[in-house]
C-alpha positions in Angstrom: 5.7 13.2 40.6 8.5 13.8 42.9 11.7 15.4 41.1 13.3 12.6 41.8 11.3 10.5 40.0 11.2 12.9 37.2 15.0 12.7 37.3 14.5 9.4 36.4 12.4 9.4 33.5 14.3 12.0 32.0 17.7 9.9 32.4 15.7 6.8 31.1 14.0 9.1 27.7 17.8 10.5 27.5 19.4 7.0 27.4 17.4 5.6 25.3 17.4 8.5 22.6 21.2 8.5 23.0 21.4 4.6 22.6 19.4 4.7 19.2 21.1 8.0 18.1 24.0 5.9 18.4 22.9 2.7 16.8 21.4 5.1 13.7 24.9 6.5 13.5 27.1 3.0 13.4 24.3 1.9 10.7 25.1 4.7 9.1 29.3 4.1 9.3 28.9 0.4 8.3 26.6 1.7 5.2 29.0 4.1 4.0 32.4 2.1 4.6 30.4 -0.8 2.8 30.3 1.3 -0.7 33.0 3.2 0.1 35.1 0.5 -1.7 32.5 -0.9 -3.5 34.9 -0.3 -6.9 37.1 -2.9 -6.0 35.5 -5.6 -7.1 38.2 -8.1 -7.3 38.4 -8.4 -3.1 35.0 -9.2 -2.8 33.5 -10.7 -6.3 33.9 -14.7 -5.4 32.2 -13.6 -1.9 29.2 -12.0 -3.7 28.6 -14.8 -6.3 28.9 -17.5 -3.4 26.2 -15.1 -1.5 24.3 -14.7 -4.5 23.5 -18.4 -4.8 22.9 -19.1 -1.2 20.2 -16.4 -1.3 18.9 -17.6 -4.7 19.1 -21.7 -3.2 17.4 -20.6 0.0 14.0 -18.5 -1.2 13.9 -19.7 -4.7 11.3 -22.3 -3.3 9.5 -20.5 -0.7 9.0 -17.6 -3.1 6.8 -20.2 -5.3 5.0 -21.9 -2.3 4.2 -18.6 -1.2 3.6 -16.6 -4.5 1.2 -19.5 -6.0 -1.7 -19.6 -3.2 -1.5 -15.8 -3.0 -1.9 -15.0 -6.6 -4.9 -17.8 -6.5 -6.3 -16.0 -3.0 -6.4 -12.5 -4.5 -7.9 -14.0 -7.3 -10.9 -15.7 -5.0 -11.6 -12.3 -3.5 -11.1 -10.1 -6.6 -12.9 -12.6 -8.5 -16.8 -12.8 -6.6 -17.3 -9.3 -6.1 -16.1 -8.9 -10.2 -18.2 -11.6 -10.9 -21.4 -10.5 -9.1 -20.9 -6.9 -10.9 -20.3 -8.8 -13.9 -16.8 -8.0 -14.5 -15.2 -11.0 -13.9 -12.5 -10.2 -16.8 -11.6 -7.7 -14.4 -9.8 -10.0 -12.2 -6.8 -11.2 -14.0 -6.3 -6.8 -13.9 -6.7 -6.6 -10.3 -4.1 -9.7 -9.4 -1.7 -8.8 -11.6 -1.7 -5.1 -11.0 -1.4 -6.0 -7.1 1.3 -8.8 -7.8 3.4 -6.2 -9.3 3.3 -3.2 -7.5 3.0 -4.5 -4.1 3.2 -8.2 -3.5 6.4 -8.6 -5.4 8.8 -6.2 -4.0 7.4 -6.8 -0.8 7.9 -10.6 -1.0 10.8 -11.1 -2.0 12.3 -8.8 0.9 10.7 -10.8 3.6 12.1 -14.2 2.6 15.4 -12.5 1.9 15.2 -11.2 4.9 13.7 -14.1 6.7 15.5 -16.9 5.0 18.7 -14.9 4.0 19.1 -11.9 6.4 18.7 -14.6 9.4 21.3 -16.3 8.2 23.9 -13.6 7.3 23.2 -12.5 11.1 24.1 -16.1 12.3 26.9 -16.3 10.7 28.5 -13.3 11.0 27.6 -13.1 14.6 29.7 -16.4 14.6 32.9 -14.9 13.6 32.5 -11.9 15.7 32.2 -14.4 18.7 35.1 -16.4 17.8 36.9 -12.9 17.8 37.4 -13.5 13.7 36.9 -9.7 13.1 39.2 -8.4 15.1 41.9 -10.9 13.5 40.9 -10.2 10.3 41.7 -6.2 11.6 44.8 -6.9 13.2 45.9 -8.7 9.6 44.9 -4.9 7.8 41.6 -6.2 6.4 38.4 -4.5 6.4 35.6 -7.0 7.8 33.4 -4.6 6.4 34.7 -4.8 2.7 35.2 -8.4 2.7 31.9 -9.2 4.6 29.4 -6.9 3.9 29.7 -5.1 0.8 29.4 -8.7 -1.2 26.3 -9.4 1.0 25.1 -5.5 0.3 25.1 -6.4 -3.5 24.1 -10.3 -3.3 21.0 -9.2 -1.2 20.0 -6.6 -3.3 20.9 -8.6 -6.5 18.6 -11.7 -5.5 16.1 -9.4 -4.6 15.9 -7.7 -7.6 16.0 -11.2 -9.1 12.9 -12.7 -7.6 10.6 -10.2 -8.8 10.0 -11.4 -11.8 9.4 -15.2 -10.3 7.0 -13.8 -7.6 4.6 -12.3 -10.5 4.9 -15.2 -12.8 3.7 -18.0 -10.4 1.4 -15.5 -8.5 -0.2 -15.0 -11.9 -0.4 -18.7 -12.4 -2.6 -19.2 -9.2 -4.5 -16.0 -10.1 -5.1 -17.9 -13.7 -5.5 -20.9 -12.5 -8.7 -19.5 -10.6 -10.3 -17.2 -13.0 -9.9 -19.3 -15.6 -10.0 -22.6 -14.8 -12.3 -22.2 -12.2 -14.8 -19.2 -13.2 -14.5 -19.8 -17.3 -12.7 -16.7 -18.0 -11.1 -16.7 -21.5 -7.4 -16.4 -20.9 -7.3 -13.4 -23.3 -9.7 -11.8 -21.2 -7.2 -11.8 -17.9 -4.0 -11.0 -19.3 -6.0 -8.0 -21.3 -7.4 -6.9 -18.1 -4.2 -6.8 -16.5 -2.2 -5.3 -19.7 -4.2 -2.5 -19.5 -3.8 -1.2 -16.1 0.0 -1.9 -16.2 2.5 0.4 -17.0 6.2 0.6 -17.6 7.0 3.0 -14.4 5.1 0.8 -12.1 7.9 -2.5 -12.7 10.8 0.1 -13.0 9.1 1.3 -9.2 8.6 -1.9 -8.3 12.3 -3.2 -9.1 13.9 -0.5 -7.1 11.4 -0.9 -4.2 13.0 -4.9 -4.8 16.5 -3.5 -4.7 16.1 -1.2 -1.2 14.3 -3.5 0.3 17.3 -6.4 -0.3 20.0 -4.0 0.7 17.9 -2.9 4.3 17.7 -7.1 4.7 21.5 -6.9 4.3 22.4 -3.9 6.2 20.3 -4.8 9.1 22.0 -8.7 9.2 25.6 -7.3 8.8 24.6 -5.0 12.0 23.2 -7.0 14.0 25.9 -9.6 13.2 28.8 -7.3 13.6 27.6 -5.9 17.0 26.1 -8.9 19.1 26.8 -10.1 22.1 29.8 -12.1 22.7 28.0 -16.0 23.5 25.5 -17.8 21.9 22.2 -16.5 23.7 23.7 -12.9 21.9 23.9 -14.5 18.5 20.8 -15.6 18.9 19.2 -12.4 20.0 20.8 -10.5 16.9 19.3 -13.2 14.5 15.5 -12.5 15.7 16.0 -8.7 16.2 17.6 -8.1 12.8 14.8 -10.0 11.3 11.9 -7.9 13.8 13.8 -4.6 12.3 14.0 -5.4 8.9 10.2 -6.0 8.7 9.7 -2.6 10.0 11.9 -0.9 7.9 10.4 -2.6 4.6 7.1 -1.6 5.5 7.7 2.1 6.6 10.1 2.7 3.2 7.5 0.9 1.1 4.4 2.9 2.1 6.7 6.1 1.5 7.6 4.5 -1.5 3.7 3.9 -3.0 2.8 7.2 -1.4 5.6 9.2 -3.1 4.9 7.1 -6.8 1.3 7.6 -6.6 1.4 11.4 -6.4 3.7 11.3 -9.5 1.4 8.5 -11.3 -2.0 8.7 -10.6 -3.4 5.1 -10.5 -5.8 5.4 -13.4 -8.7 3.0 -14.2 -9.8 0.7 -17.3 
């Protein structure tokens, strides 16, 4: 290679590390001036109880349509190789156990973040294209604490939230399976399941809910904030908010497991 043409793939690398050096670091600005007035709640309560049930309207549903099939498709796995060792009690252990520490947390930040997160993008992007947040600056107010620090908290809130719905009807299909289907005795899966559950994994499970709702949030109000000017930029900033966000959730949540399960062992029946 020529050193001209190294020249150029050193510009390129040094560009591109600068550009995402400098995206990390206005993350990082919009993060902190979203807490930083986080204690005044009065400027941005009405904001986060009107997010709060948009979010909760808008994957409410989907949560169950999705939760329902998977709990009874876990169950359909789990449940012939149990039953051909003869431990088809085992089951109900199995789906539950996976619901919660995994499927949950990991749920409910997709369709927040797919449902929700797509939809904070839009409409922020919206106002930034109608030049809305640089009025709302010239008038002495923070876009950031009137926009994103209710969306931080309504996010992370809802996502918190649908936790407890994901393993309730994802236990249903699981039920509905190994016991309707296969004749377990319904004491039989909730023991199974009972027994391999313990307190740390829902209190791991709910904060895993709660970080993953505020990267859907943080990621949107980005995006949002710093899109192109037009339409086609709105757009853009919808689908790579939503690419990111996925990315994110599953690079914190294997860091997540990996860090919980050298603290807690998984142990067996």
């Amino acid at each position: 290679m020529t050193d001209g043409g190294r020249d150029m793939v050193t510009g390129y690398v040094v560009r591109r590390t600068t550009g995402a050096l400098g995206r990390i670091g206005d993350m990082s600005v919009i993060t902190i001036e979203g807490f930083r007035r986080t204690w005044d709640v009065r400027t941005w309560f009405w904001e986060f109880i009107h997010q709060c049930w948009f979010l909760a309207r808008v994957t409410s549903l989907p949560v169950l349509l999705v939760s329902l099939p998977l709990g009874a498709t876990v169950a359909l796995q789990v449940g012939e190789l149990a039953w051909q060792l003869g431990a088809s009690s085992a089951t109900g252990g199995a789906v539950v156990v996976g619901l919660v520490r995994e499927v949950a947390p990991m749920a409910s930040a997709l369709l927040i973040a797919g449902a929700g997160g797509s939809a904070m993008t839009s409409d922020i992007g919206a106002r930034n294209i109608r030049d809305e947040l640089a009025a709302m600056e010239v008038m002495a107010v923070n876009p950031i604490h009137r926009l994103v620090t209710p969306r931080l908290w309504a996010a992370s809130t809802v996502a918190v939230l649908l936790v407890p719905l994901v393993i309730v009807s994802g236990a249903a299909g699981g039920y509905f399976f190994n016991v309707i289907i296969q004749g377990v005795t319904p004491g039989a899966y909730f023991d199974g399941a009972l027994s391999l559950l313990v307190t740390s994994d829902l209190l791991v499970t709910l904060l895993k809910a709660w970080i993953f709702g505020f990267i859907a949030a943080i990621m949107a109000c980005y995006f949002g904030m710093t899109c192109q000017t037009s339409p086609v930029g709105v757009g853009r900033a919808v689908n790579q908010s939503t690419v990111v966000t996925f990315v994110l959730v599953f690079a914190v949540n294997y860091v997540i497991t990996m860090i919980y399960f050298l603290a807690y062992p998984p142990r067996a029946l």
